[in-house]
N, C-alpha and C positions, 0 to 999 in steps of 0.2 A: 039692858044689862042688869043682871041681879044684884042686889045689895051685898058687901063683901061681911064676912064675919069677923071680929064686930061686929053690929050695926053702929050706927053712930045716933044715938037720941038725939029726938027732936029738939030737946030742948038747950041741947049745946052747941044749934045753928040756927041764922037767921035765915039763911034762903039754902035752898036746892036746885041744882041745875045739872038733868040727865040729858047726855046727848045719846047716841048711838055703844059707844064704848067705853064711858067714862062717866062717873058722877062727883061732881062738887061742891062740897059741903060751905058757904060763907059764913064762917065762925063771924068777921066783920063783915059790913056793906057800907056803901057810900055815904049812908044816913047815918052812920056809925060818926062819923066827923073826923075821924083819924087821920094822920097823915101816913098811914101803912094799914096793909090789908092780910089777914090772917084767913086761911080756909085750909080743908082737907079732902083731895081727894081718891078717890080710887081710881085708877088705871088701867084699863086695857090694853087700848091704843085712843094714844090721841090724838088729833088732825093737824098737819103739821102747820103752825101761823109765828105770826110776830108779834111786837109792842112796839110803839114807837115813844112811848111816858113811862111804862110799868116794868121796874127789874121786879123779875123775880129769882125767888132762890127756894129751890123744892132741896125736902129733907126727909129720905127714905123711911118709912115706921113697919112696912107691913111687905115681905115680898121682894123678888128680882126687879130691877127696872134701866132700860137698855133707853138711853135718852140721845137723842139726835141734834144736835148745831152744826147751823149749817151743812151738815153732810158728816161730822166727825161724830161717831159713836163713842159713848163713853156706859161706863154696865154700871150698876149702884146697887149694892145691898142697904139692909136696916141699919142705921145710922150715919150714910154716907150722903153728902148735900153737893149740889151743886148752883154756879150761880148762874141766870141767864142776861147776857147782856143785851141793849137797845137792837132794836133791828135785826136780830139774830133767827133765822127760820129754825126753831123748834119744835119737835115731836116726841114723845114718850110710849112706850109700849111694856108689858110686862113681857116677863121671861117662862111665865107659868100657864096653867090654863086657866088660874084665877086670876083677880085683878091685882098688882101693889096698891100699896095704901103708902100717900103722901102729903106732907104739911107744905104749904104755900105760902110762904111770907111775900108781899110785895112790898116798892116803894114807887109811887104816892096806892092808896087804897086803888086794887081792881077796877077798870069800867070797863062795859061789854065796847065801849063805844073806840078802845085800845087795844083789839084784839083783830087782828087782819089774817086774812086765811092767806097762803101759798098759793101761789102756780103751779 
């Protein structure tokens, strides 16, 4: 996936992580010592997964974005958040041919080791 415009400088993230449709940006990381995780990503389509530790709550900056729980559709423009609860299968996708751009708060900080893919 190509980088959205913006770009986002290197030096206002500690990690990167490009999947297939989506790139996110870790403003924190685990080594960060926080008890909450801060990142930004872009969106295409995401893979639909869960948490079983980590709320998060995405907060629209850049673009359409049609977010999935559980099965219930909900549509987000720029400046509209939503929160995701435990155990909740969600997936994000944008509404354009480019990506949305959105901010990631978690609670406790992201681990990849809390993130479970779908059936």
């Amino acid at each position: 996936m190509e980088e959205l415009e913006p770009t986002i400088d290197q030096s206002l993230y500690q990690n990167r992580k490009t999947r297939a449709a989506e790139i996110v940006y870790e403003v924190t990381t685990q080594q960060s010592g926080l008890p909450f995780g801060v990142a930004i990503a872009d969106i295409q389509q995401s893979e639909a997964h869960f948490h079983k530790v980590t709320l998060e709550t995405y907060t629209v900056v850049q673009g359409d974005l049609e977010v999935s729980l559980d099965g219930e559709r909900d549509v987000l423009h720029p400046g509209d958040t939503i929160k995701i609860p435990l155990g909740v299968v969600h997936s994000a996708r944008s509404l354009d041919e480019t990506p949305a751009r959105i901010t990631v708060t978690t609670i406790p900080e992201y681990s990849p080791e809390d993130r479970y893919l779908a059936e």
